[in-house]
C-alpha positions in Angstrom: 88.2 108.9 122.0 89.7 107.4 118.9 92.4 104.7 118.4 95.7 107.3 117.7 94.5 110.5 120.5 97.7 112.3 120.6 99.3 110.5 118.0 101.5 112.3 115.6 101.4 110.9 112.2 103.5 112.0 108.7 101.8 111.0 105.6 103.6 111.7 102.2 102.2 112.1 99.1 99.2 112.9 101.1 97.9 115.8 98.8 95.1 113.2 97.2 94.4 109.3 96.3 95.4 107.1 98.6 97.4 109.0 100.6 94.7 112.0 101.2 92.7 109.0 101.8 95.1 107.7 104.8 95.1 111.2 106.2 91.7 111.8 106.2 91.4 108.3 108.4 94.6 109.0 110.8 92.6 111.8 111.6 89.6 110.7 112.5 91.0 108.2 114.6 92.5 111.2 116.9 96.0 111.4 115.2 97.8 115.0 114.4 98.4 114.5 110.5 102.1 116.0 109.0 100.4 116.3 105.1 103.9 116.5 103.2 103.2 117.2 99.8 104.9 118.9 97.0 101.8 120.4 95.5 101.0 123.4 97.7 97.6 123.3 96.1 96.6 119.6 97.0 98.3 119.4 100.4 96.1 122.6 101.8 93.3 120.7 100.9 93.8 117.8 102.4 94.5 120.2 105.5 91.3 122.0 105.2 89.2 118.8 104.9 91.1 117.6 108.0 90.3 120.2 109.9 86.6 121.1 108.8 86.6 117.5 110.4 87.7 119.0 113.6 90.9 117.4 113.2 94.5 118.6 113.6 96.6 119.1 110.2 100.5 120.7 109.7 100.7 121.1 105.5 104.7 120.7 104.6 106.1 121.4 101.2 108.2 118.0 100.8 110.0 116.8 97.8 110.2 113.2 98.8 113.3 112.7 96.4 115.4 115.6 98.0 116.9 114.8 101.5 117.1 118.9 102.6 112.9 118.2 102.6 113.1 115.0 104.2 115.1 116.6 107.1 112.6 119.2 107.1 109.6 117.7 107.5 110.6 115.6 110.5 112.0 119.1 112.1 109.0 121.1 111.5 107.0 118.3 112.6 108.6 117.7 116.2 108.6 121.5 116.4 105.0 121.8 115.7 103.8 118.7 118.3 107.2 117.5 119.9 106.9 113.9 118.7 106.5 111.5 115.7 104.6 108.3 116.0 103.8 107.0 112.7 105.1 107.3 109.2 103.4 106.4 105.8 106.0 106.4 102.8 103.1 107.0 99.9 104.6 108.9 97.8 105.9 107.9 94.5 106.4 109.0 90.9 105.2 105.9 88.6 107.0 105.4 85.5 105.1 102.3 83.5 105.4 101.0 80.0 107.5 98.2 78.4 110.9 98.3 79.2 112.4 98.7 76.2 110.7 102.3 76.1 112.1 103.2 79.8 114.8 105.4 79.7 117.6 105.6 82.5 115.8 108.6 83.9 112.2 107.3 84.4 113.8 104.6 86.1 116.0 106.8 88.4 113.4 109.6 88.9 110.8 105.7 90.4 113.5 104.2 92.6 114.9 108.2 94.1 110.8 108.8 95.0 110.5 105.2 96.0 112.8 103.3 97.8 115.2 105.6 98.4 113.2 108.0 99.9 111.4 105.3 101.8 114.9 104.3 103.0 115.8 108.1 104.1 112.5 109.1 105.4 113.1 105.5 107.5 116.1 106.7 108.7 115.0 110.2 109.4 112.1 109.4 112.0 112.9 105.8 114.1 115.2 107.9 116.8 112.2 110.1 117.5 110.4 106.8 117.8 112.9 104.5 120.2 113.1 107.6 122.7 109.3 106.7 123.1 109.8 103.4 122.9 106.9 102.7 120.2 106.3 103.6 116.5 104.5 102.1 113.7 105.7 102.6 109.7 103.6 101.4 106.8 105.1 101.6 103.7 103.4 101.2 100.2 104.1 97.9 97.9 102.1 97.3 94.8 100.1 93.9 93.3 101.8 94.9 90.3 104.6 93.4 91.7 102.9 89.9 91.3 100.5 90.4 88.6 99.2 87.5 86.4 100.3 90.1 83.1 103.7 91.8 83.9 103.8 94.0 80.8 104.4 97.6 81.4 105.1 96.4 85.2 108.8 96.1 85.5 110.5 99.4 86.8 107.8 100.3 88.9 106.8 96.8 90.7 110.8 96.2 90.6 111.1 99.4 93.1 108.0 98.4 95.1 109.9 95.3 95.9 112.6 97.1 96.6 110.8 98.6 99.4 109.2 95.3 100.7 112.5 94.5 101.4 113.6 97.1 103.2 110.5 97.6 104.9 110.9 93.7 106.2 114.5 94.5 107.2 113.6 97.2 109.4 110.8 95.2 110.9 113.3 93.0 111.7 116.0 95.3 113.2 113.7 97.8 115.2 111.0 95.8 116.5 112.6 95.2 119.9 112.7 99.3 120.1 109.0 99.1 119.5 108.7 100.2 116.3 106.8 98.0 113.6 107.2 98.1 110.5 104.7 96.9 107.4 103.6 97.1 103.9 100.4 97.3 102.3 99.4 96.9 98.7 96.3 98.9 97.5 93.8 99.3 94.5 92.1 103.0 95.2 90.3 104.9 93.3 93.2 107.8 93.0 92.9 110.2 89.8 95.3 107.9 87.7 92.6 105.3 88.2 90.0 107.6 87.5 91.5 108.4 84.2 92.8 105.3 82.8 88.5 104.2 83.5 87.4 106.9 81.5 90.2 106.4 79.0 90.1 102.5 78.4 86.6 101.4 79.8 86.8 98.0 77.9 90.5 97.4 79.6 89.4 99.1 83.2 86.0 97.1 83.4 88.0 93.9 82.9 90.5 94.7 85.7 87.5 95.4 87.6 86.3 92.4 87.4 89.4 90.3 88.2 88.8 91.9 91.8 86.7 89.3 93.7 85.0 91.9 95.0 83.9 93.8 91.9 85.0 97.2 92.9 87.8 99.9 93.3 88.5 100.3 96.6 88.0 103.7 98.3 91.5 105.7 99.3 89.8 106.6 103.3 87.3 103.2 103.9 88.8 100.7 102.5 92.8 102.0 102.7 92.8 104.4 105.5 91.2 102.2 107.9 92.8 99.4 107.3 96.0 101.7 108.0 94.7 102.8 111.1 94.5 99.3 112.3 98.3 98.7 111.3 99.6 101.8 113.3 96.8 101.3 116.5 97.3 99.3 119.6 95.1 96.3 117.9 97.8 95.2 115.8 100.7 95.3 118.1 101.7 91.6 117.1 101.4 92.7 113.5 104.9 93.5 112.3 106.9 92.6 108.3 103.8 91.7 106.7 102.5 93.0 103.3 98.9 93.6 103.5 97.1 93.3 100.2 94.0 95.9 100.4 92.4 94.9 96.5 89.5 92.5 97.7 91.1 89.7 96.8 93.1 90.0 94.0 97.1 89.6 94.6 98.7 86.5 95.9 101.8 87.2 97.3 102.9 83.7 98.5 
């Protein structure tokens, strides 16, 4: 028996790194998993590795930044298992660099994927959640957002605060309907990090070791988990918090 039996959960994004990661974990605590990805490759994967786990997986094409797949998704998921308990807004195109080489289009194309499409998919799913009285949303912030170096930071850790402030908001305004609402803040080893380690090892070894703990964090152990604990029953007092998973690091005061 696992923490989430019967538990239908939509991940996006969830096609690899972190969010394959949180899949991979809603599963194995018992939950049905919605994989909405835009890459048809990546979200049958996550699929297939779901189910060789004897788990249950629905792969959706979804375009977080286009509201027709939004709309989608939450149909074909309450037609494939007739309910929707939890939500993870992952997905997100990152745009960094200085600011003064950001064009109006990188920093559109972060806040649609981001905190617009947080705020849709939000909207999309709580009335499927208050007519069963619970639900539990985790949206994704960044340490970025309160880094000690804010070079190359601004657009992107500008639209993750966006979202920590929506996501408090509706923490706020739909916790008496049972739904909870929180963020969390990783540092996974996704393929971005993978690269960026084998392309700067002197830079990446020095962020490594401004972790206390000395190490990338894995997308399923350390992430997932720590997701299934937000969403499950033990954390039913835990609601407009930001959750920093990086072992240490951020300090969000």
């Amino acid at each position: 028996m696992g923490s989430l039996d019967e538990q239908v959960a939509i991940v996006t994004g969830a096609g690899q790194g972190v969010g394959q990661g949180i899949a991979l974990a809603l599963a194995n605590a018992g939950a049905a998993v919605v994989v909405a990805e835009r890459v048809e490759a990546t979200r049958h994967e996550t699929c297939r590795q779901i189910e060789a786990r004897g788990g249950r997986a629905l792969p959706v094409a979804c375009d977080v930044c286009s509201p027709a797949d939004i709309a989608a998704t939450v149909d074909l998921t309450l037609r494939a298992f007739g309910r929707i308990d939890i939500l993870v807004n992952n997905a997100q195109i990152v745009h960094r660099g200085p600011l003064e080489r950001l064009d109006d289009a990188a920093f559109d194309e972060t806040f649609d994927s981001g905190p617009r499409a947080t705020f849709r998919f939000m909207k999309a799913v709580p009335p499927h959640m208050k007519a069963r009285g619970r639900g539990a949303i985790v949206n994704l912030a960044t340490s970025g957002a309160v880094r000690w170096d804010a070079v190359g930071y601004g657009v992107y850790a500008a639209a993750k605060q966006a979202i920590r402030a929506l996501s408090r908001a509706a923490a706020h305004e739909w916790v008496r309907d049972g739904i909870r609402v929180n963020t969390i803040a990783p540092i996974a080893m996704t393929p971005a990090m993978a690269q960026w380690m084998e392309e700067d090892p002197e830079g990446s070894r020095a962020f490594i070791d401004s972790l206390p703990t000395r190490r990338i964090g894995d997308p399923e152990l350390d992430i997932g988990r720590a997701v299934v604990f937000l969403v499950g029953p033990d954390a039913g007092y835990v609601n407009a918090v930001t959750l920093p998973l990086d072992g240490g690091q951020a300090y969000f005061g």
